[in-house]
TISE-104008 format. One record per residue (C-alpha): residue number from 1; residue in one letter; x, y negated, z negated. Coordinates in Angstrom, 3 decimals. Example, Ala and Ser with C-alpha at 12.3 -4.5 7.8 and 13.67 -1.06 7.14 Angstrom:
BEGIN
{nr = 1 | rest = A | east = 12.300 | north = 4.500 | up = -7.800}
{nr = 2 | rest = S | east = 13.670 | north = 1.060 | up = -7.140}
END
This chain:
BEGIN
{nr = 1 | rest = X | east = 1.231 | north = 2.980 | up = -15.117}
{nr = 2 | rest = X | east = 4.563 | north = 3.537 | up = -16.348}
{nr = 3 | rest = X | east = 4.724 | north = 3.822 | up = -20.637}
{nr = 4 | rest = X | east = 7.657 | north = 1.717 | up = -20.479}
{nr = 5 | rest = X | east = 5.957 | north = -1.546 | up = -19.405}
{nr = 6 | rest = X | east = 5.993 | north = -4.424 | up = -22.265}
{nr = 7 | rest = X | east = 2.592 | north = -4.857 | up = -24.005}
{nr = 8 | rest = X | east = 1.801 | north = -8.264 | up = -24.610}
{nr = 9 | rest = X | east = -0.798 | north = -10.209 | up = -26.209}
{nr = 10 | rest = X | east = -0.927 | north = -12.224 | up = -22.972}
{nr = 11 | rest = X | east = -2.759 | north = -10.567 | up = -19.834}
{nr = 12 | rest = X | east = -1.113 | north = -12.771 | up = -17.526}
{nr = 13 | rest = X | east = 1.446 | north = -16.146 | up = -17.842}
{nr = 14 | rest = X | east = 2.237 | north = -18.976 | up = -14.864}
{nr = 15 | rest = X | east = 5.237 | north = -20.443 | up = -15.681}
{nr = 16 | rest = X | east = 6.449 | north = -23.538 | up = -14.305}
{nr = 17 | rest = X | east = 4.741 | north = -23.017 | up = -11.111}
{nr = 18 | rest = X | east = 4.999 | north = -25.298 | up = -8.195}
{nr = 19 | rest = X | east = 3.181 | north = -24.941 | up = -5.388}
{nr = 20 | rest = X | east = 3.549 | north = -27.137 | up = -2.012}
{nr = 21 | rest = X | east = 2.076 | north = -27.679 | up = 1.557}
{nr = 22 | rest = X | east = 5.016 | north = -28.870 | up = 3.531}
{nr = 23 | rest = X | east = 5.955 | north = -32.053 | up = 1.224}
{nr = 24 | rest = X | east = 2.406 | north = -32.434 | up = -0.237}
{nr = 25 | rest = X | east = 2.864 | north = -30.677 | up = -3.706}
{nr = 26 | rest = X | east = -0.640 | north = -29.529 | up = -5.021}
{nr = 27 | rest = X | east = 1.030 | north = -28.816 | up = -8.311}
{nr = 28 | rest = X | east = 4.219 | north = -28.497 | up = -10.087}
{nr = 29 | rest = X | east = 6.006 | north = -27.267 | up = -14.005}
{nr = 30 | rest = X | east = 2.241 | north = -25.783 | up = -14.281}
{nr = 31 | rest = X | east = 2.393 | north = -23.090 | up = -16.868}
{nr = 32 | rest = X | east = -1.063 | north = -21.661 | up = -18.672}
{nr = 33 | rest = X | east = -0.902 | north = -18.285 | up = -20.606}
{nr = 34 | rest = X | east = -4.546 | north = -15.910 | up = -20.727}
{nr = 35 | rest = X | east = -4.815 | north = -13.738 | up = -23.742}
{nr = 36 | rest = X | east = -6.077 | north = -10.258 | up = -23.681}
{nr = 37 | rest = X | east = -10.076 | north = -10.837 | up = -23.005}
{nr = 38 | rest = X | east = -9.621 | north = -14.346 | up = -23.218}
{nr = 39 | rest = X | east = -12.412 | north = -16.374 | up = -21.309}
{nr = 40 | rest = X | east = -10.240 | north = -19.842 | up = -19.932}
{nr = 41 | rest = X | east = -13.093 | north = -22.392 | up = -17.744}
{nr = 42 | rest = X | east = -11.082 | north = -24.313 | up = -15.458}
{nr = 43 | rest = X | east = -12.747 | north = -27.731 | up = -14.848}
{nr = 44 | rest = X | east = -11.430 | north = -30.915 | up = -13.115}
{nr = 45 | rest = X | east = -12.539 | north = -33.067 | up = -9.827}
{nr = 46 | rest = X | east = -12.223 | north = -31.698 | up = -6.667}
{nr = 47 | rest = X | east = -8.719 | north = -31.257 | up = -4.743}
{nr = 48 | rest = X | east = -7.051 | north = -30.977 | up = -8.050}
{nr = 49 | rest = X | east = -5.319 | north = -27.960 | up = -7.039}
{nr = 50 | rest = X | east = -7.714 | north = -25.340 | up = -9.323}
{nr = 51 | rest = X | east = -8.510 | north = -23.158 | up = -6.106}
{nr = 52 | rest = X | east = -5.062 | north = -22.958 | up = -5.038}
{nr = 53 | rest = X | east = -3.892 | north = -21.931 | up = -8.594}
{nr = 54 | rest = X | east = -6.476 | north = -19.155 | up = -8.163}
{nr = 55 | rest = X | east = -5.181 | north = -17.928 | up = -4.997}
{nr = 56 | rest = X | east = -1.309 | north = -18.107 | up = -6.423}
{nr = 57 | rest = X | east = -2.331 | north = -16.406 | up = -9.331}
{nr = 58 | rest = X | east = -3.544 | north = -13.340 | up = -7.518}
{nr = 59 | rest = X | east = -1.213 | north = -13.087 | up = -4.992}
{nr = 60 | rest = X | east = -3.210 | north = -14.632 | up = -1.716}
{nr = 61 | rest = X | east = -0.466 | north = -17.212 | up = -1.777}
{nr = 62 | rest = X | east = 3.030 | north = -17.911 | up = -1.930}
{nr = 63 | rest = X | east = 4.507 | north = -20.686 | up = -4.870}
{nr = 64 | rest = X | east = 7.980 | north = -22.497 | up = -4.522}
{nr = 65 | rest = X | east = 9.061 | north = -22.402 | up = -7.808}
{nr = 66 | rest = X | east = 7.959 | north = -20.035 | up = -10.985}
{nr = 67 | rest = X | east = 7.134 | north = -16.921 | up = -11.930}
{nr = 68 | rest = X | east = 4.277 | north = -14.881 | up = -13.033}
{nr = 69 | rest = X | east = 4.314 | north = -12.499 | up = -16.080}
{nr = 70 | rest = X | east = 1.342 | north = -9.981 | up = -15.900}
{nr = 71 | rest = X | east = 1.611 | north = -7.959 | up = -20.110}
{nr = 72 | rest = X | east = 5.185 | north = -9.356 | up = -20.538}
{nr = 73 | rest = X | east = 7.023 | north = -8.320 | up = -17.123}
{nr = 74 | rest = X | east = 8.290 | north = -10.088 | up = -14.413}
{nr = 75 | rest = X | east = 5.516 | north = -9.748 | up = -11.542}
{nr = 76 | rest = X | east = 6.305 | north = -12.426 | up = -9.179}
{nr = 77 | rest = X | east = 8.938 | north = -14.668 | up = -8.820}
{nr = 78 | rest = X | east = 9.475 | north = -17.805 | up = -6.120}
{nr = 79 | rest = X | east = 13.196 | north = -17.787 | up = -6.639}
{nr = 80 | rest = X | east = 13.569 | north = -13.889 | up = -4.542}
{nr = 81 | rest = X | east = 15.021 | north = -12.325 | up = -7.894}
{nr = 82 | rest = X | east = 13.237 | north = -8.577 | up = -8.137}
{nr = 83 | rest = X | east = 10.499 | north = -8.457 | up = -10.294}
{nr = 84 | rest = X | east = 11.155 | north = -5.992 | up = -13.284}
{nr = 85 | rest = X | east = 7.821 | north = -4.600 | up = -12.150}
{nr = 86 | rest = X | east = 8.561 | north = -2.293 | up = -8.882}
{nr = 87 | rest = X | east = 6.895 | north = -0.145 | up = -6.040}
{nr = 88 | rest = X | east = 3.850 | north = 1.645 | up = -6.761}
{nr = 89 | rest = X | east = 3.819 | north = 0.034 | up = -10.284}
{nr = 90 | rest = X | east = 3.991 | north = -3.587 | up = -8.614}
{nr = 91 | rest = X | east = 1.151 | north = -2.935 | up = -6.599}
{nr = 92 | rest = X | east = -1.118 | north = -1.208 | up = -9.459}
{nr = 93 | rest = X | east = -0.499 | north = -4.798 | up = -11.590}
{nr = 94 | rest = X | east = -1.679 | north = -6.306 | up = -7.927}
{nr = 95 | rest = X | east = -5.179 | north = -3.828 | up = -8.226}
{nr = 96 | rest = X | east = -5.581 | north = -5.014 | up = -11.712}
{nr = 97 | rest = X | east = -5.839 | north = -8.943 | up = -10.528}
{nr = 98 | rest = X | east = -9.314 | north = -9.584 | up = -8.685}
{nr = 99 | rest = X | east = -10.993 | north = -12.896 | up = -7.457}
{nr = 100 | rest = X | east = -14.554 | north = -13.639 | up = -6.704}
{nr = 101 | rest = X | east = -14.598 | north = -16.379 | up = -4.219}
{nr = 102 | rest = X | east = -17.180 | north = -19.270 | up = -3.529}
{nr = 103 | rest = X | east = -18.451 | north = -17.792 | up = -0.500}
{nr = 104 | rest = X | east = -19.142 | north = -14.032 | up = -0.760}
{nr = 105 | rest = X | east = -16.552 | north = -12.436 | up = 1.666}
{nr = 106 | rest = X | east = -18.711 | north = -9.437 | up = 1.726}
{nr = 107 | rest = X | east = -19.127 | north = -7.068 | up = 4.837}
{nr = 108 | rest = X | east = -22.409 | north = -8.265 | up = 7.046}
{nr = 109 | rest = X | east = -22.510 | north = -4.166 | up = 8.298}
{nr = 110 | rest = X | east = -22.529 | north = -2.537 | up = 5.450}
{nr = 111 | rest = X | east = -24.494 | north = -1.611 | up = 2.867}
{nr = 112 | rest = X | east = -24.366 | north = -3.101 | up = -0.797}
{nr = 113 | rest = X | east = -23.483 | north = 0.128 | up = -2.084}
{nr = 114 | rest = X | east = -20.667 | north = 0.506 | up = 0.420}
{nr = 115 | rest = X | east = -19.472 | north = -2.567 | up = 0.165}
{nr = 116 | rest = X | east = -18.832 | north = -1.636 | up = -3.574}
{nr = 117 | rest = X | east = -17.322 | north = 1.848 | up = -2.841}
{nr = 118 | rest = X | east = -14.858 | north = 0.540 | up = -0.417}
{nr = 119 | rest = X | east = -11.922 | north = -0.443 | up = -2.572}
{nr = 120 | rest = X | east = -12.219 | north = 2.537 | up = -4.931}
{nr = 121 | rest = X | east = -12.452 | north = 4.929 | up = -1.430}
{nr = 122 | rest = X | east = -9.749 | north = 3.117 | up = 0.037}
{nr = 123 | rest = X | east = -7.332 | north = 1.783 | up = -2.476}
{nr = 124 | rest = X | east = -7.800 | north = 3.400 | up = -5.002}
{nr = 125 | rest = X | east = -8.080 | north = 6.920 | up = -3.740}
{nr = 126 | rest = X | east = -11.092 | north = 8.331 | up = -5.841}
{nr = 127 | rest = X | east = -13.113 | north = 10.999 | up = -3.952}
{nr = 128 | rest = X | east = -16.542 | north = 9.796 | up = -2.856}
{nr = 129 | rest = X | east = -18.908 | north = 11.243 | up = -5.320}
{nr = 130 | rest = X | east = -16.854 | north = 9.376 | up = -7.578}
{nr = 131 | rest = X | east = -16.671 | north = 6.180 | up = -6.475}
{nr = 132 | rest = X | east = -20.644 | north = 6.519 | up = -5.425}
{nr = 133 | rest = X | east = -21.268 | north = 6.879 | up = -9.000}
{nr = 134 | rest = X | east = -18.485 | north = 4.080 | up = -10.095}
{nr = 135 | rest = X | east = -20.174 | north = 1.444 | up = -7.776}
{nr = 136 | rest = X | east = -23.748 | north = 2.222 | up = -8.720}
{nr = 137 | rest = X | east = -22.826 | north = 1.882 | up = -12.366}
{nr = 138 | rest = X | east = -21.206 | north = -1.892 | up = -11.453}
{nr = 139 | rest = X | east = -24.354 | north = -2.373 | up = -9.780}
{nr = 140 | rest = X | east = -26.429 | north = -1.705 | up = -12.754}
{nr = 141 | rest = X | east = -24.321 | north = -3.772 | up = -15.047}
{nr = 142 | rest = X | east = -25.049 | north = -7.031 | up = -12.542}
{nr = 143 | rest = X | east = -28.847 | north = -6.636 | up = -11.917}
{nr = 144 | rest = X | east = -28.141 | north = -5.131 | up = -8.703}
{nr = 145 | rest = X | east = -29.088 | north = -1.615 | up = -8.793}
{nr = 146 | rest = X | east = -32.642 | north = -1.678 | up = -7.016}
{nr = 147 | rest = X | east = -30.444 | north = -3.833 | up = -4.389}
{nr = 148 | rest = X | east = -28.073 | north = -0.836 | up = -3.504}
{nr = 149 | rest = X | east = -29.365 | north = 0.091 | up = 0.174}
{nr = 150 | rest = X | east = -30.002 | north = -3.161 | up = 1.306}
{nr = 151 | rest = X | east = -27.313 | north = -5.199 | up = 3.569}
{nr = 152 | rest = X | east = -25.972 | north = -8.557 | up = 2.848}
{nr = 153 | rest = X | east = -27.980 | north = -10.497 | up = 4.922}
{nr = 154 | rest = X | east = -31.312 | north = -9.476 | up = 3.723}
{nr = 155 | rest = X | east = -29.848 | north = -10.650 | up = -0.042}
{nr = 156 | rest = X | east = -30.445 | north = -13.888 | up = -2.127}
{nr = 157 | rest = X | east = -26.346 | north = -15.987 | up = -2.286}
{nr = 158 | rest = X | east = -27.053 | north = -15.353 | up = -5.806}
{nr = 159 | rest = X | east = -27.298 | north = -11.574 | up = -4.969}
{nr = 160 | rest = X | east = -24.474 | north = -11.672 | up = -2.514}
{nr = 161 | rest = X | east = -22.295 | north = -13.301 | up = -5.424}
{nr = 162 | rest = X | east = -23.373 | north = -11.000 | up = -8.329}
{nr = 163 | rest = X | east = -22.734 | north = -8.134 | up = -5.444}
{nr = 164 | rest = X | east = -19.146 | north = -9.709 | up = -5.128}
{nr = 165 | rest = X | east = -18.849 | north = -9.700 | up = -8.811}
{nr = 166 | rest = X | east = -19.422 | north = -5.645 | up = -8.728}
{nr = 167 | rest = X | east = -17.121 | north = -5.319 | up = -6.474}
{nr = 168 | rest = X | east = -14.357 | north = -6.761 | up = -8.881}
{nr = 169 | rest = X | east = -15.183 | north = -4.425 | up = -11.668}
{nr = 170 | rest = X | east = -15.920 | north = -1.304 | up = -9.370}
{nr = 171 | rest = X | east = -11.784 | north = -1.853 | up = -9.332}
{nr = 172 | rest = X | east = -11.293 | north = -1.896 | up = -12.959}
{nr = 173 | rest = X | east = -9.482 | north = -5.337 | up = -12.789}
{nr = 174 | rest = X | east = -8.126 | north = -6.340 | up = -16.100}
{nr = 175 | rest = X | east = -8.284 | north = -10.334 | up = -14.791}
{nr = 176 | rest = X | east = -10.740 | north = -11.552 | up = -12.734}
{nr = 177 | rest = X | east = -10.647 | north = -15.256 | up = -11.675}
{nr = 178 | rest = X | east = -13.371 | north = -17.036 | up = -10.396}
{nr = 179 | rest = X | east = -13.297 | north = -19.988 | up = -8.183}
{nr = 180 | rest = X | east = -16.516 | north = -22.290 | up = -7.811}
{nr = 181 | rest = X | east = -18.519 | north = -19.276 | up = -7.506}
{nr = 182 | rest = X | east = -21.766 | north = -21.018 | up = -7.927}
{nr = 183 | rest = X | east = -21.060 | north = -24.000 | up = -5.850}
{nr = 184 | rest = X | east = -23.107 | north = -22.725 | up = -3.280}
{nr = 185 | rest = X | east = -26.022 | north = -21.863 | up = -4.993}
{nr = 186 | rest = X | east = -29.621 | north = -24.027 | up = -6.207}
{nr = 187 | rest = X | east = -29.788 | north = -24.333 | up = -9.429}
{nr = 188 | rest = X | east = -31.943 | north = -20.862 | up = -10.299}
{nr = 189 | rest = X | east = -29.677 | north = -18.618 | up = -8.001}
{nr = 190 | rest = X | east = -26.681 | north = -20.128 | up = -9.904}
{nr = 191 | rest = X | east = -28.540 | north = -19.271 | up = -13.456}
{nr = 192 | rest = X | east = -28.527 | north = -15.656 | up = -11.866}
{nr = 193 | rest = X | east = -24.988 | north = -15.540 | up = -11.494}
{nr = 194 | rest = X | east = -23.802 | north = -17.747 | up = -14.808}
{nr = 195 | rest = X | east = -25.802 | north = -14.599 | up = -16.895}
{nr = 196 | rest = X | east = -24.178 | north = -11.916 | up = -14.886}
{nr = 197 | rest = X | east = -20.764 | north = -13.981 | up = -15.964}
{nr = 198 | rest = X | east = -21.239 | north = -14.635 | up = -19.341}
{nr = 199 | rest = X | east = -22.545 | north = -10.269 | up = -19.781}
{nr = 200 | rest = X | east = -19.456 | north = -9.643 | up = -18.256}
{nr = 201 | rest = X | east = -17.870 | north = -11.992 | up = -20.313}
{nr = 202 | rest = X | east = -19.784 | north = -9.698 | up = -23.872}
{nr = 203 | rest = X | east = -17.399 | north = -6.948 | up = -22.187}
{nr = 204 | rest = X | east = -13.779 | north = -8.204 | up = -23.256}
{nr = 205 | rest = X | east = -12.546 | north = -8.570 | up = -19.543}
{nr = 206 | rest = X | east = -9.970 | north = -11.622 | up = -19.185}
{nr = 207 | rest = X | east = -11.565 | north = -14.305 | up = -16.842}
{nr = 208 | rest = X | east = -10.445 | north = -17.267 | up = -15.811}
{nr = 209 | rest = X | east = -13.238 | north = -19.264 | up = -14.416}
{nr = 210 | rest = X | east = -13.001 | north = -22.503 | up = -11.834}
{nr = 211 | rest = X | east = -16.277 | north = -24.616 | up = -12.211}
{nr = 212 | rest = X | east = -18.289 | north = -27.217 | up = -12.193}
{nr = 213 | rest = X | east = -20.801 | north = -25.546 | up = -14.287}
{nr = 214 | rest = X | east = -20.083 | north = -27.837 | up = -17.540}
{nr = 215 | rest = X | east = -22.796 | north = -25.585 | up = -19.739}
{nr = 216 | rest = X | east = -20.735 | north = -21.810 | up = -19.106}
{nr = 217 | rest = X | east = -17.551 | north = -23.905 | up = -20.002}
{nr = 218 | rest = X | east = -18.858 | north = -25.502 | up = -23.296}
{nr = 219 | rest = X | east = -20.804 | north = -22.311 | up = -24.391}
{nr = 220 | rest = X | east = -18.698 | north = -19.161 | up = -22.867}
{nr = 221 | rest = X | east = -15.542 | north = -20.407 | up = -22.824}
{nr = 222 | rest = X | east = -12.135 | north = -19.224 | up = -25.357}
{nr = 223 | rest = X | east = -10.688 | north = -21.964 | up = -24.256}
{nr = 224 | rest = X | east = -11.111 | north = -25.160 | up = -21.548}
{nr = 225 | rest = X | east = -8.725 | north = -26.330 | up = -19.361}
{nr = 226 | rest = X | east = -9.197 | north = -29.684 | up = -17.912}
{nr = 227 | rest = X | east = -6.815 | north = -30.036 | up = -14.778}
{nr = 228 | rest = X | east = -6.067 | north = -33.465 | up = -12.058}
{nr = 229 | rest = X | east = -3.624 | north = -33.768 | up = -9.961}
{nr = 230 | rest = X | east = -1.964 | north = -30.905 | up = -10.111}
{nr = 231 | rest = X | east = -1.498 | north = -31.043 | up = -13.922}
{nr = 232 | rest = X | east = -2.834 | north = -29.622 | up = -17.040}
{nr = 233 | rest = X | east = -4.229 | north = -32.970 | up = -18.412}
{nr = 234 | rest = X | east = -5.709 | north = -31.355 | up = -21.815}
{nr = 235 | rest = X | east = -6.592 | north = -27.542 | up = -23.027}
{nr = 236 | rest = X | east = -8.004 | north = -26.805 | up = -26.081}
{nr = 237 | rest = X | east = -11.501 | north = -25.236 | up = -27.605}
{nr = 238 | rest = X | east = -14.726 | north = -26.120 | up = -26.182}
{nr = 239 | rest = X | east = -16.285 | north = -28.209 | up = -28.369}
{nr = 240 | rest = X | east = -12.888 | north = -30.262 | up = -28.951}
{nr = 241 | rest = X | east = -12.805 | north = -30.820 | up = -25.020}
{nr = 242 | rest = X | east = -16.436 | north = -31.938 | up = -24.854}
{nr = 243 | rest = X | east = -17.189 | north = -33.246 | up = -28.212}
{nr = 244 | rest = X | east = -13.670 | north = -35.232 | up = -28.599}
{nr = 245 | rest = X | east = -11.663 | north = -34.906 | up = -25.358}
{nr = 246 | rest = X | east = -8.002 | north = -36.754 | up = -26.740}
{nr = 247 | rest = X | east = -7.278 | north = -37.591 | up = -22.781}
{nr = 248 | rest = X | east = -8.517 | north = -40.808 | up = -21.214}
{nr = 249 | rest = X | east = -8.829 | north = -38.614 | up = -17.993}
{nr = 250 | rest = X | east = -10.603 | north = -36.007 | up = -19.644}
{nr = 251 | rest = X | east = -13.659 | north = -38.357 | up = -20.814}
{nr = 252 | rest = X | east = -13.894 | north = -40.213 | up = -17.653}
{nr = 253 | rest = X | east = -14.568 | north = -36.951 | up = -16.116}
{nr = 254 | rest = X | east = -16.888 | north = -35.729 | up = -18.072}
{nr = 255 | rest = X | east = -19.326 | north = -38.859 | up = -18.547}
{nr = 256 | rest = X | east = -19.014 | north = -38.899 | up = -15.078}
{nr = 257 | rest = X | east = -19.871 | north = -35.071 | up = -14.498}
{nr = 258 | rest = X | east = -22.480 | north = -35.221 | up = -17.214}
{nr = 259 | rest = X | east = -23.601 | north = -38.789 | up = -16.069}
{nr = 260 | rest = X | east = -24.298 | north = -37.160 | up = -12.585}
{nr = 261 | rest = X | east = -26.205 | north = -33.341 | up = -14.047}
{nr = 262 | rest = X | east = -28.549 | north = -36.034 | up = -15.974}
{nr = 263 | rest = X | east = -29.796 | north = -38.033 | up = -13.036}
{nr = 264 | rest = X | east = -30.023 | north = -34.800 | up = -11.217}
{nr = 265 | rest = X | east = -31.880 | north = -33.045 | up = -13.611}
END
C-alpha cells in the first residue's frame, strides 16, 4: 500500500455512526476506536444492534451518517464525500477487514483446503503453490491440518468455524471481527473454537469479538464493551466491567447472563 498513508495507533475508528432500517434506527452518534492488536469483546442482549455494527464495520452494509477511519484515513463515509483512501488502495484497506460469521458460510463442494485457498487464488492473486502452502499453514495454526481433504459436511460446527477462522487469516486481515461465532455450538465444540480465538488472540491481530461467551470477554479481552439499544452503555477493562460495572444496565445484564450460565451449568 501506498507509503503515504497516515499510521495511527488506531487500526480502525467508527465515528458517529448511525445506522437505520427505514425509520427504525438500530444505532446512532456510535463511535468506538480499536488499537493496533487490541482485543475489544462486544457483549449486550440480543437485537442491540452488535451484529449490524459488525457488518457496517466491514463494509457488508451501508450507514446513514459517519465515517470510518481504517490507520488514520478516511475509508468510508455516509455523507458521499471521497474517501482520502482511493482505487486499488481503497479496496486493499477492504482485504485487510475480515468477519467470521455465526454460521460458517463455507462452500458445501469444496474441500477444506480449497475453501482456504480461494481468496488468496482469487483476490489476492498469489499463484497456487503459494496459496496451497499459505492455507495449510492457517490450517495448522487452528487445529485443522489433519482436516485439510475433508469437505464441510463431514466436519464438527466447531471445525467448520475454526475452518472459517483460517480462512480470515489465510487473507492476512489486520481486523477480524467476530459475531456470535459460538452461538451455534454445545458447550465442548464452542471450547474448541474460544482456544483457537484466544491463540489467535497470543498473535497481536486486532479483533473485535461479539459474544455471549462472558469467560473469553473477562479473561481475553483489552477492553469490554457493553452495548443496548443501539448505544455504548459502558467500556472499560475487564475486570472493571465485571467486577464493578458503574452502569445500572451493565449489572442487570450480567447477573442476569451469569444468573442464567449458573443454572445451566
Amino acid at each position: 500500500m501506498d507509503s503515504s498513508v497516515t499510521s495511527s495507533a488506531f487500526e480502525i475508528e467508527l465515528v458517529d455512526l448511525a445506522k437505520y432500517y427505514g425509520t427504525s434506527r438500530v444505532f446512532e452518534h456510535f463511535n468506538l476506536a480499536v488499537k493496533n492488536g487490541e482485543v475489544v469483546s462486544i457483549i449486550g442482549p440480543s437485537g442491540s444492534g452488535k451484529s449490524t455494527l459488525c457488518r457496517v464495520a466491514v463494509g457488508l452494509e451501508p450507514f446513514q451518517e459517519g465515517r470510518i477511519l481504517v490507520r488514520g484515513e478516511l475509508y468510508k463515509s455516509a455523507d458521499g464525500k471521497e474517501a482520502s483512501l482511493r482505487g486499488r488502495e481503497a479496496r486493499a484497506v477492504r482485504r485487510e477487514l475480515g468477519m467470521v460469521f455465526q454460521h460458517f458460510t463455507l462452500f458445501p463442494q469444496l474441500k477444506v483446503i480449497d475453501n482456504i485457498m480461494l481468496g488468496p487464488l482469487k483476490v489476492l492473486g498469489l499463484p497456487k503453490d503459494e496459496a496451497r502452502k499459505r492455507a495449510e499453514t492457517v490450517l495448522a495454526r487452528v487445529g485443522m491440518a489433519e482436516k485439510a481433504d475433508s469437505y464441510p459436511g463431514h466436519l464438527s460446527g466447531g471445525q467448520q468455524q475454526r475452518t472459517a477462522i483460517a480462512r480470515e487469516l489465510a487473507m492476512d486481515r489486520r481486523v477480524i471481527f467476530f459475531d456470535e461465532v459460538t452461538s451455534a455450538l454445545d458447550p465442548e465444540l464452542a471450547g474448541e473454537v474460544l482456544k483457537a480465538m484466544h491463540d489467535l488472540a497470543l498473535t497481536g491481530i486486532t479483533m473485535v469479538v461479539v459474544t455471549h461467551e462472558m469467560g473469553f470477554a473477562r479473561n481475553v479481552s483489552d477492553r469490554v464493551v457493553f452495548m443496548d439499544q443501539g448505544q455504548i452503555v459502558e467500556i472499560g477493562a475487564p475486570d472493571a466491567i465485571f467486577s464493578n460495572p458503574s452502569e445500572p444496565r451493565t449489572r442487570e445484564f450480567l447477573d442476569r447472563v451469569l444468573a442464567e450460565r449458573s443454572r445451566r451449568d
